[in-house]
LOPABA-922083 format. One record per residue: x, y, z of N, C-alpha, C, O in turn; residue number from 1; chain. Coordinates in steps of 0.2 Angstrom, whole numbers, plus 2048, in hexadecimal, padded with zeros to 3 digits. Layout:
residues N
{{X; Y; Z}; {X; Y; Z}; {X; Y; Z}; {X; Y; Z}; NUM; A},
...
END
This chain:
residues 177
{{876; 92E; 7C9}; {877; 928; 7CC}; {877; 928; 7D3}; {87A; 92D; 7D6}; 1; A},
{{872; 924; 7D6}; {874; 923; 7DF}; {878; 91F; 7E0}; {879; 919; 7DE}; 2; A},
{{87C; 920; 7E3}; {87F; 91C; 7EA}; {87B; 917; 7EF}; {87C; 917; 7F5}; 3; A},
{{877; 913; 7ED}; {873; 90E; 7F0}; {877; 908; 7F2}; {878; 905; 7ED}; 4; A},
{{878; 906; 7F7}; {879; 8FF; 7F8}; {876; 8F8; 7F6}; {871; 8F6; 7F6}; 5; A},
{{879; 8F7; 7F4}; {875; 8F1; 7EF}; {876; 8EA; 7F3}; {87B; 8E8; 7F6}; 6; A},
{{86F; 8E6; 7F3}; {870; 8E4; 7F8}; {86E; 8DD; 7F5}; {869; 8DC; 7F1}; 7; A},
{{871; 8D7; 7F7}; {873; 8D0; 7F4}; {86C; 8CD; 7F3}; {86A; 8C9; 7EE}; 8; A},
{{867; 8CF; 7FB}; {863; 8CB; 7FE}; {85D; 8CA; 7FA}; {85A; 8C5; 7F9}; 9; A},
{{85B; 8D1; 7F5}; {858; 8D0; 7F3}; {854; 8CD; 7ED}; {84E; 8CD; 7EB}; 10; A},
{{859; 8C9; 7EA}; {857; 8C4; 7E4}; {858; 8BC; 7E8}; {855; 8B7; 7E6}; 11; A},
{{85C; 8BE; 7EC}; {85E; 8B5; 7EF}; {85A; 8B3; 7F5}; {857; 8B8; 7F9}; 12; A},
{{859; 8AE; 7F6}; {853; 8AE; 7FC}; {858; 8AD; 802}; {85E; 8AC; 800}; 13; A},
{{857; 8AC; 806}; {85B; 8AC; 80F}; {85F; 8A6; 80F}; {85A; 8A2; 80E}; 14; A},
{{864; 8A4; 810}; {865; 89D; 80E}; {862; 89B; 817}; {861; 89F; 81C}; 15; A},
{{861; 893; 815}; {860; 890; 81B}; {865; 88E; 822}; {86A; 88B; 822}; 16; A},
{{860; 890; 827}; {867; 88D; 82B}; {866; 887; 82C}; {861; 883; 82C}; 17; A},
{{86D; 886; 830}; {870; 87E; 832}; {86C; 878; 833}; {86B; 873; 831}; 18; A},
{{868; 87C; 839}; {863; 878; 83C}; {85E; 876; 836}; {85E; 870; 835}; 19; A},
{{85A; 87B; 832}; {857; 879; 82F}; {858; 873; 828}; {854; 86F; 825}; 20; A},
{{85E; 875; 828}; {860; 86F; 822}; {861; 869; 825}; {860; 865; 821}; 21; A},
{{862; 866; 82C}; {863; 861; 830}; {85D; 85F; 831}; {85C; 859; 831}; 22; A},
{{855; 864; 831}; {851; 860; 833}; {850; 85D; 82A}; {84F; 857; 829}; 23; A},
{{851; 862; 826}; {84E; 860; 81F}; {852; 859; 81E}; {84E; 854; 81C}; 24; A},
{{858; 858; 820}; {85D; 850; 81E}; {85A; 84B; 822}; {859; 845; 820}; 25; A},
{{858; 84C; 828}; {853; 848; 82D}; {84E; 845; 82B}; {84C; 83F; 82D}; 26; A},
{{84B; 849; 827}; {842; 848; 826}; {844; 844; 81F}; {843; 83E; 820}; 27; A},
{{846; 846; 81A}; {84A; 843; 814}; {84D; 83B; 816}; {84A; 836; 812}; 28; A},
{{851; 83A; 81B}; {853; 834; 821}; {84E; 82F; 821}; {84E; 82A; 81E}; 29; A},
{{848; 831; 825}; {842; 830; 827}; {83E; 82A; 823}; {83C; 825; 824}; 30; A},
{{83D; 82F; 81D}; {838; 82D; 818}; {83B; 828; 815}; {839; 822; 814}; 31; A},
{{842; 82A; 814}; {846; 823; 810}; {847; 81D; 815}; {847; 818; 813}; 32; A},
{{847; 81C; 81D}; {844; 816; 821}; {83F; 813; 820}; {83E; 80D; 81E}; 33; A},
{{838; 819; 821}; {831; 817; 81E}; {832; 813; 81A}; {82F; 80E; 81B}; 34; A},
{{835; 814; 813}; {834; 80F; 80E}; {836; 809; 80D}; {836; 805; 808}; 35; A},
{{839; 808; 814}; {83E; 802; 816}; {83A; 7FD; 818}; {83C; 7F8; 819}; 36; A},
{{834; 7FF; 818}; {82E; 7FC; 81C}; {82B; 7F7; 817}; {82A; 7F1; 818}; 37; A},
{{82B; 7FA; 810}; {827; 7F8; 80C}; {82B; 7F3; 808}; {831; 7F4; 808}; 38; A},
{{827; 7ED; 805}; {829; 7E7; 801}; {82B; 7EA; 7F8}; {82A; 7EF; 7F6}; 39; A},
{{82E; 7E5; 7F6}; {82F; 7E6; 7EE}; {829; 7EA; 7EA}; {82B; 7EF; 7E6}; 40; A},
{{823; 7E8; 7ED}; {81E; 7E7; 7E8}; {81B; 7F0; 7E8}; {81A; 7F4; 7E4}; 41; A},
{{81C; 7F1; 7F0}; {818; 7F9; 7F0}; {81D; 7FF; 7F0}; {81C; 805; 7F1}; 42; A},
{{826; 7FB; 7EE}; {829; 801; 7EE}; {82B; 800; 7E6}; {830; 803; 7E4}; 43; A},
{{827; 7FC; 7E2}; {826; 7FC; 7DB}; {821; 801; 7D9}; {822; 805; 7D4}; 44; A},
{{81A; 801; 7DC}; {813; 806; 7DD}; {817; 80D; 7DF}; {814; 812; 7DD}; 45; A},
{{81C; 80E; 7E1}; {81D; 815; 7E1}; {820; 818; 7DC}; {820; 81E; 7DC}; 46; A},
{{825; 814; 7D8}; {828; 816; 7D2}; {82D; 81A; 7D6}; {82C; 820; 7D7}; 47; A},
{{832; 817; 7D9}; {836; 81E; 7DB}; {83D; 81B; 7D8}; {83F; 815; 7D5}; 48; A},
{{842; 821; 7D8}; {84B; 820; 7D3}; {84E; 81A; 7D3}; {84D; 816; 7D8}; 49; A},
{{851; 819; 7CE}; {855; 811; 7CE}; {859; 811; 7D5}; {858; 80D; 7DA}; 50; A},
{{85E; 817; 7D5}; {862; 81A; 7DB}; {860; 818; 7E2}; {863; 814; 7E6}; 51; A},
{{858; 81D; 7E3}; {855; 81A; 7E9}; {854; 813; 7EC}; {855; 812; 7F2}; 52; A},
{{853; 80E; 7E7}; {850; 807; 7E6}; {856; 805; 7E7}; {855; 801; 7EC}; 53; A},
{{85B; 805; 7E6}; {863; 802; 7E7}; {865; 805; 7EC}; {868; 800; 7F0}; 54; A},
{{865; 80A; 7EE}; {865; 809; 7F6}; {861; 807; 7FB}; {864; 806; 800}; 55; A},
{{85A; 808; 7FB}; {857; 804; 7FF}; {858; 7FA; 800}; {857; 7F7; 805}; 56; A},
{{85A; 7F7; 7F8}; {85A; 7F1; 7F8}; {862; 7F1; 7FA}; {863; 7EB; 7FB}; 57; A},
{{867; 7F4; 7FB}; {86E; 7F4; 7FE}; {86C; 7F4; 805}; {86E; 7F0; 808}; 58; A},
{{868; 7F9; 808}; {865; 7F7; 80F}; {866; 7F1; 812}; {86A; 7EF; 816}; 59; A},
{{860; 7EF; 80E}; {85C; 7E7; 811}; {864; 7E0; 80F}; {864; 7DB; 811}; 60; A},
{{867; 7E2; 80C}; {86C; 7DC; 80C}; {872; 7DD; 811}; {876; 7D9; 812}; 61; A},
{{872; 7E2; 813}; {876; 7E5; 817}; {877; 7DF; 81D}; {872; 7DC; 81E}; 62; A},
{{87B; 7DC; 821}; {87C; 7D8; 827}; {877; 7DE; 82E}; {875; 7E4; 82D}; 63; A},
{{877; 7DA; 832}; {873; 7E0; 836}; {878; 7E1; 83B}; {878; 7DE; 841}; 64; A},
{{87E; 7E5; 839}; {881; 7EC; 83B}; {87E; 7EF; 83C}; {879; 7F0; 839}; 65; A},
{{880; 7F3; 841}; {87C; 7FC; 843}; {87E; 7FF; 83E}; {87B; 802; 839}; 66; A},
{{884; 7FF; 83F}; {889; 805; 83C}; {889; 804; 834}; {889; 809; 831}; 67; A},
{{889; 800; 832}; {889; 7FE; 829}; {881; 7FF; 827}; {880; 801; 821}; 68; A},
{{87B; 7FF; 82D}; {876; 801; 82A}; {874; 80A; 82C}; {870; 80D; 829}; 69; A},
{{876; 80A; 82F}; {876; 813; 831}; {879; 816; 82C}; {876; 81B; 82A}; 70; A},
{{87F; 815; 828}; {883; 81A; 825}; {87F; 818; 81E}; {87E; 81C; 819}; 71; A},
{{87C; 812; 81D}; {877; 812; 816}; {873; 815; 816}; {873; 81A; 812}; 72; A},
{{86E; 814; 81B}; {868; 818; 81D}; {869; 821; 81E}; {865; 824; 81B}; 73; A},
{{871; 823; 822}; {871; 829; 81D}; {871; 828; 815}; {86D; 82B; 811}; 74; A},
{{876; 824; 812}; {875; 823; 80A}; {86E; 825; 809}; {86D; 82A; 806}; 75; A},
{{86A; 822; 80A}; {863; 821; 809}; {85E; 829; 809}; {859; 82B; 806}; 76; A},
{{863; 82C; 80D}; {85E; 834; 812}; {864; 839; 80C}; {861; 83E; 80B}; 77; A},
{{86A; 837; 808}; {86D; 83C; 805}; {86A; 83C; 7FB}; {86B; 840; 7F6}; 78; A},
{{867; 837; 7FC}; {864; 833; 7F5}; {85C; 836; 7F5}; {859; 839; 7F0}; 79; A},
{{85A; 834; 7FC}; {854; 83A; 7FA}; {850; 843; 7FB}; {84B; 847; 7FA}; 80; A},
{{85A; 844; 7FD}; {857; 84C; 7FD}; {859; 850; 7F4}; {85B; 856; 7F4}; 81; A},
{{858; 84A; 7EF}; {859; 84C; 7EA}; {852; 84A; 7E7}; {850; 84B; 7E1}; 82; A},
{{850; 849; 7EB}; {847; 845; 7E8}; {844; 84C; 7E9}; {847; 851; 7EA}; 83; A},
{{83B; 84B; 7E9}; {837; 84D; 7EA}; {836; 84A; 7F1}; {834; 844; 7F1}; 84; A},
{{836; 84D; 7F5}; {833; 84B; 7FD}; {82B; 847; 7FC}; {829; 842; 7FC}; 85; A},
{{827; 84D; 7FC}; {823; 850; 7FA}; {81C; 849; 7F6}; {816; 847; 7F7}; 86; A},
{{820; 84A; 7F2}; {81D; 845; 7EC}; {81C; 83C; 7EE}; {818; 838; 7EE}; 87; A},
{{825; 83B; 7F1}; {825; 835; 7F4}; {821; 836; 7FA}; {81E; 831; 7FA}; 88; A},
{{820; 838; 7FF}; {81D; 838; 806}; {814; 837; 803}; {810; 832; 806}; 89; A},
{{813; 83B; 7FE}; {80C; 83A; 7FD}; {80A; 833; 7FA}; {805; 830; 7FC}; 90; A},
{{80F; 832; 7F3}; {80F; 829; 7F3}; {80D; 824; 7F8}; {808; 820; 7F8}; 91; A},
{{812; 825; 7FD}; {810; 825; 802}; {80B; 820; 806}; {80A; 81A; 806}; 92; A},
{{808; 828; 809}; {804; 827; 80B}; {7FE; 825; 807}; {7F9; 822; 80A}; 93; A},
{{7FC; 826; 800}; {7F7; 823; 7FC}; {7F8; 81C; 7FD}; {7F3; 819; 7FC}; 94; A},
{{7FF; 819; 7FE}; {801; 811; 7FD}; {7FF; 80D; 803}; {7FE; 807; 803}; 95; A},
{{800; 811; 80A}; {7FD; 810; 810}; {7F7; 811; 811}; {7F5; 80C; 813}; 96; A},
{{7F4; 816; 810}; {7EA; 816; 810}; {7EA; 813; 80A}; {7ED; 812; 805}; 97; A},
{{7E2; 80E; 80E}; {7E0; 80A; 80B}; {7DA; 80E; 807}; {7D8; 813; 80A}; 98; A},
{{7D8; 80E; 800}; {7D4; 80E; 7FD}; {7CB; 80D; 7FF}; {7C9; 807; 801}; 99; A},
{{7C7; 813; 800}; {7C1; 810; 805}; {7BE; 80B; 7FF}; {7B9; 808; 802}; 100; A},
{{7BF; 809; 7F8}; {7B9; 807; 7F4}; {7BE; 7FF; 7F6}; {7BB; 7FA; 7F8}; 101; A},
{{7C4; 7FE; 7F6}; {7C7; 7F9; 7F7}; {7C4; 7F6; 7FE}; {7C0; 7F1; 7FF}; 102; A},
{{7C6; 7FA; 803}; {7C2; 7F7; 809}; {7BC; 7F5; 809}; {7BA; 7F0; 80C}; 103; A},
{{7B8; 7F9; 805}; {7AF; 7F7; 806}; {7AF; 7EF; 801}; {7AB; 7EA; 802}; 104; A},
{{7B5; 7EF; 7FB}; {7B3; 7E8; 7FA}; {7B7; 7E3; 7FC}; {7B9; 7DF; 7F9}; 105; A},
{{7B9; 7E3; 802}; {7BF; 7DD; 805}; {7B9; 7DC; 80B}; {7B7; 7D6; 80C}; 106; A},
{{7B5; 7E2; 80D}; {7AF; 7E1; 813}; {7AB; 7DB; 811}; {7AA; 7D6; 813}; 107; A},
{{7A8; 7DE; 809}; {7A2; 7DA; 806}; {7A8; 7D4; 806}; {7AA; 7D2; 80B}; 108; A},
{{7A9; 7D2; 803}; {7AF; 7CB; 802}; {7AF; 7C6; 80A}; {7AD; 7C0; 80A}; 109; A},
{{7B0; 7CB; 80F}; {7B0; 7C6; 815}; {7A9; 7C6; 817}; {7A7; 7C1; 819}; 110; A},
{{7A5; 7CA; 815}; {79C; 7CA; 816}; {799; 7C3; 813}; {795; 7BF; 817}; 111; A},
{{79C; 7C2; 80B}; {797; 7BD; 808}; {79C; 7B6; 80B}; {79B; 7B0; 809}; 112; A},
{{7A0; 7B7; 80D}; {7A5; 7AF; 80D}; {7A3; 7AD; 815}; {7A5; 7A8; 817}; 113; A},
{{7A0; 7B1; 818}; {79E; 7B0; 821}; {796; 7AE; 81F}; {792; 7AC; 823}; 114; A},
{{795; 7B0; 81A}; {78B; 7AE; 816}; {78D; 7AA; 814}; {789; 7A6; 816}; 115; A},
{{791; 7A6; 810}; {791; 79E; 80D}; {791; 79A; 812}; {78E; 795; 813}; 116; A},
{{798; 79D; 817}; {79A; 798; 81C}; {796; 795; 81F}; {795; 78F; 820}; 117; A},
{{791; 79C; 821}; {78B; 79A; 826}; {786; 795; 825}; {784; 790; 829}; 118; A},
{{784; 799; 81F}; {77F; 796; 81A}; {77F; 792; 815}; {780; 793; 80F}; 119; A},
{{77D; 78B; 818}; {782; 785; 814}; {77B; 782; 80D}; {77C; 77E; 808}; 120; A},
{{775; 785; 80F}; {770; 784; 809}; {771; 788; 803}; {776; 78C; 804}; 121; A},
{{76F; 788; 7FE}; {771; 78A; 7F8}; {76E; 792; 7F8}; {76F; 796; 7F3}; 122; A},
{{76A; 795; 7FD}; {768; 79D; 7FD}; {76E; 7A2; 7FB}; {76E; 7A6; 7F7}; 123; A},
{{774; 79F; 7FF}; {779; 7A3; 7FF}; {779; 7A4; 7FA}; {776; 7A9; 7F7}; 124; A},
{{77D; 79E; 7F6}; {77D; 79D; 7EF}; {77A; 7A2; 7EA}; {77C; 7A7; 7E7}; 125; A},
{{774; 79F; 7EA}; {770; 7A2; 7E6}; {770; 7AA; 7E7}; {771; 7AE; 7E2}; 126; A},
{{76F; 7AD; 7EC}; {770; 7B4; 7ED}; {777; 7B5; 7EB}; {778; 7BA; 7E7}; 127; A},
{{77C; 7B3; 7ED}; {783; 7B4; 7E8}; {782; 7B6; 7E0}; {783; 7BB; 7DD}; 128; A},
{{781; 7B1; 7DF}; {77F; 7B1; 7D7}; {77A; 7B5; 7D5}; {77A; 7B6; 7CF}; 129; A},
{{776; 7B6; 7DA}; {771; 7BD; 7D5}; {774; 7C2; 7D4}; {773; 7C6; 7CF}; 130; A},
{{779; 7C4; 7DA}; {780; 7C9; 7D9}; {782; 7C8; 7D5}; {782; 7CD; 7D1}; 131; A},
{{784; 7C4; 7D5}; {78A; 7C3; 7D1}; {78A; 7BE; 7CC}; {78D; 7B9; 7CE}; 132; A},
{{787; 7BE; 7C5}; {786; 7BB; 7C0}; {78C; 7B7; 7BF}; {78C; 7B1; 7BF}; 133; A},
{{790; 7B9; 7BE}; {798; 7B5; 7BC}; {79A; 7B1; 7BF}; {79E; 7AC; 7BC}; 134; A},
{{799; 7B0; 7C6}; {79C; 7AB; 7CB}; {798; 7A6; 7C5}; {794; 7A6; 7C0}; 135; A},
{{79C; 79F; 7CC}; {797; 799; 7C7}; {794; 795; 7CC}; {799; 791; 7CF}; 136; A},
{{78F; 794; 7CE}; {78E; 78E; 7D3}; {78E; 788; 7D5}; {78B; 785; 7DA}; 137; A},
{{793; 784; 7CD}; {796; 780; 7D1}; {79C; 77E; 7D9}; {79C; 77B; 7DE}; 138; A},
{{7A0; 785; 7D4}; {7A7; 786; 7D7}; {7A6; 789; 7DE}; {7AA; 788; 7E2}; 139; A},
{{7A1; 78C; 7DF}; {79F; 78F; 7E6}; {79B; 78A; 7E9}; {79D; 78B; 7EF}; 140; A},
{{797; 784; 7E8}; {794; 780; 7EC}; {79B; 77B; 7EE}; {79C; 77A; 7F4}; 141; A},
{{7A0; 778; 7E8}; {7A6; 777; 7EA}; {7A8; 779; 7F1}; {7A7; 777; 7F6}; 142; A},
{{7AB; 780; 7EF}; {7AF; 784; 7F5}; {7AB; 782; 7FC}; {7AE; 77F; 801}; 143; A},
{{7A5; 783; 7FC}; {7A0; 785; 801}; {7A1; 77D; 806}; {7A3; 77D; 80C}; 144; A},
{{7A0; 775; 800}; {7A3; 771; 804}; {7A7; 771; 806}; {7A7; 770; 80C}; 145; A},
{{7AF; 771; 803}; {7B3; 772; 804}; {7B4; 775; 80C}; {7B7; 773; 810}; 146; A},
{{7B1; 77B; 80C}; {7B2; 77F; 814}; {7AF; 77B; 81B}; {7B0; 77C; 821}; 147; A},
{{7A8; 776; 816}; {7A5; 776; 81B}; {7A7; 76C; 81F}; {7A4; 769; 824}; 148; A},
{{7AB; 76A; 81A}; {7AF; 763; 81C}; {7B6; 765; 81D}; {7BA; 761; 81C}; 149; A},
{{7B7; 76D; 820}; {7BE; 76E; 824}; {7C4; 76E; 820}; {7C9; 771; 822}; 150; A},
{{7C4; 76B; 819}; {7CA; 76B; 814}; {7CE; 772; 818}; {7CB; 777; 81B}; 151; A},
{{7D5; 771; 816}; {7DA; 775; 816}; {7DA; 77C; 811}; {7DB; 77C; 80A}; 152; A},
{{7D9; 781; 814}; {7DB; 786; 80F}; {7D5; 788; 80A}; {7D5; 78C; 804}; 153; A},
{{7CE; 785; 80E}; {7C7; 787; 80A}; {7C7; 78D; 80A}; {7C7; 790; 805}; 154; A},
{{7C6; 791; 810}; {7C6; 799; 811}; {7C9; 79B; 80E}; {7C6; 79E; 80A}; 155; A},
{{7D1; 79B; 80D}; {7D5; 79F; 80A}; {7D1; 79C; 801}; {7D1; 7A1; 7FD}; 156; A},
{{7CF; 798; 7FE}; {7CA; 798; 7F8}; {7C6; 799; 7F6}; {7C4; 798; 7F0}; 157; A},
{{7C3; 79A; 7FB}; {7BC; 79D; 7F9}; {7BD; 7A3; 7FB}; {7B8; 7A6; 7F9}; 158; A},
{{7C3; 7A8; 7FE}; {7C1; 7AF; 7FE}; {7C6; 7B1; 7F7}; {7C4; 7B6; 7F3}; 159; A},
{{7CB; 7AE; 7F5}; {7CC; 7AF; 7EC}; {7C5; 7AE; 7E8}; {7C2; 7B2; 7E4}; 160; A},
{{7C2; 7A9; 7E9}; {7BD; 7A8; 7E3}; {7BA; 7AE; 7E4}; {7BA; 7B1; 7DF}; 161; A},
{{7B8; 7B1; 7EA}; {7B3; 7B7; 7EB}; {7B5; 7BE; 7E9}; {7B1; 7C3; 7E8}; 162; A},
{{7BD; 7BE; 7EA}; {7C1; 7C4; 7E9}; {7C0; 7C4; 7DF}; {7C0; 7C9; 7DB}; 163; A},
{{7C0; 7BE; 7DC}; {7C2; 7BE; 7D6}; {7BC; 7C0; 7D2}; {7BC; 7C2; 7CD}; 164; A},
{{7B6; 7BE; 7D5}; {7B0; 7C2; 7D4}; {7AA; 7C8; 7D9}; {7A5; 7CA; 7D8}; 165; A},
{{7B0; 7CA; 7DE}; {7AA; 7CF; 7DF}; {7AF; 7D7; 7DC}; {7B5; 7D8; 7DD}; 166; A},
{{7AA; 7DA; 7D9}; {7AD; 7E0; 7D9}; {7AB; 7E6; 7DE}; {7A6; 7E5; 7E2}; 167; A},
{{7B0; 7EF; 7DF}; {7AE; 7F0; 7E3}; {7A9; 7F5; 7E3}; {7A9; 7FA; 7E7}; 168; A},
{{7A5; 7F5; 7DF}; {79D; 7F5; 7DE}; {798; 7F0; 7E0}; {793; 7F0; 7DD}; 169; A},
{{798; 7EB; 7E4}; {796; 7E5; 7E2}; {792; 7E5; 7EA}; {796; 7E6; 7EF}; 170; A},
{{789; 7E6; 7EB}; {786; 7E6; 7F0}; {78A; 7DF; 7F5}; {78C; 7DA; 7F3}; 171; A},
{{789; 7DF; 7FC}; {78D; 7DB; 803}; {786; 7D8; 803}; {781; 7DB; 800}; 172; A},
{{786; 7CF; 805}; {781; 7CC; 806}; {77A; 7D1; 80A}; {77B; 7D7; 80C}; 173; A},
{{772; 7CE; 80A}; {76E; 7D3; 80B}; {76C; 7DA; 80A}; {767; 7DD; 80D}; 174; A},
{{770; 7DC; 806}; {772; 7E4; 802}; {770; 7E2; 7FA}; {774; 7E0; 7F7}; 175; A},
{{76A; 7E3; 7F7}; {76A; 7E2; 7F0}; {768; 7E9; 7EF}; {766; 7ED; 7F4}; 176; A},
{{76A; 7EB; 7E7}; {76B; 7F0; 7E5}; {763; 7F0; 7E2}; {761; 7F5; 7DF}; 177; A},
END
C-alpha cells in the first residue's frame, strides 16, 4: 500500500465563488424582470412554473412601493435560479423575434389594403380574388366603400378581412406566382 494523499478535488468540481454566484442570482433577477414586460397572453406562450406565474402576477398587484416591489422581484430572481435559465431566455427571445414568414405576410396585408385604397376600380378587386379564391367580392367592394366614404374604423376592417384570408404564402399585390 502507498501512503498517497488522497485528495477531495478530484471527484468534486471547485466550488464557485461568491462573486460568481451574485452574478448567476443577478442575471436570474434580470430575466425574471424581462418577463415583467410581457402580457398574460405571451407569458402563457412560454409555458413557464405555476410558482413563477404567481409571483410575477404578485408583482403587478403590488401598490408601487419600491421596497415591497424589490424584495418580490428578489422573490422572482430566487424562483428562477430553480428554472432552466437557459431554456426560458431562449423562449424568450423566439417570443420577441418576429417570425420572417409572419412579417412577409403582415407586409403583403398592408400592400393589398394600400392597392384597394388606392385603387377604387374593380382591378384591385379582381386581382385580389385571382389570389385569392376564398375571399368574396361582395364583402371587399363593401369594405373598399366603406374606406372610401370615410366610415369609422374601415381600415382597421378591411385589414382583418385581408388578415383572415391572406396567407403567408400568398404573392403582395403585382407579384403573381
Amino acid at each position: 500500500m502507498h501512503n498517497e494523499p488522497v485528495s477531495d478535488n478530484d471527484d468534486q468540481p471547485a466550488p464557485t465563488s461568491k462573486s460568481s454566484r451574485k452574478r448567476e442570482m443577478t442575471a436570474a433577477q434580470d430575466l425574471g424582470k424581462s418577463l415583467l414586460t410581457l402580457n398574460a397572453r405571451q407569458l402563457a406562450a412560454l409555458q413557464l412554473p405555476d410558482e413563477l406565474l404567481a409571483a410575477l402576477q404578485e408583482y403587478r398587484r403590488l401598490p408601487n412601493s419600491n421596497e415591497a416591489k424589490r424584495r418580490q422581484l428578489q422573490f422572482i430572481g430566487k424562483v428562477m435560479r430553480r428554472l432552466d435559465h437557459g431554456a426560458i431566455a431562449a423562449a424568450l427571445e423566439r417570443l420577441r423575434k418576429p417570425d420572417p414568414a409572419e412579417a412577409r405576410r403582415g407586409r403583403c396585408i398592408e400592400q393589398w389594403a394600400e392597392r384597394l385604397i388606392k385603387d377604387d376600380s374593380q382591378d384591385a378587386i379582381n386581382e385580389f380574388l385571382a389570389s385569392h379564391p376564398v375571399a368574396e367580392r361582395q364583402a371587399l367592394r363593401q369594405l373598399q366603400r366603406n374606406l372610401l366614404s370615410g366610415k369609422a374604423n374601415a381600415r382597421r376592417r378591411l385589414l382583418d378581412y385581408l388578415n383572415d384570408h391572406i396567407s403567408a404564402e400568398s404573392p403582395a399585390p403585382g407579384r403573381t406566382s
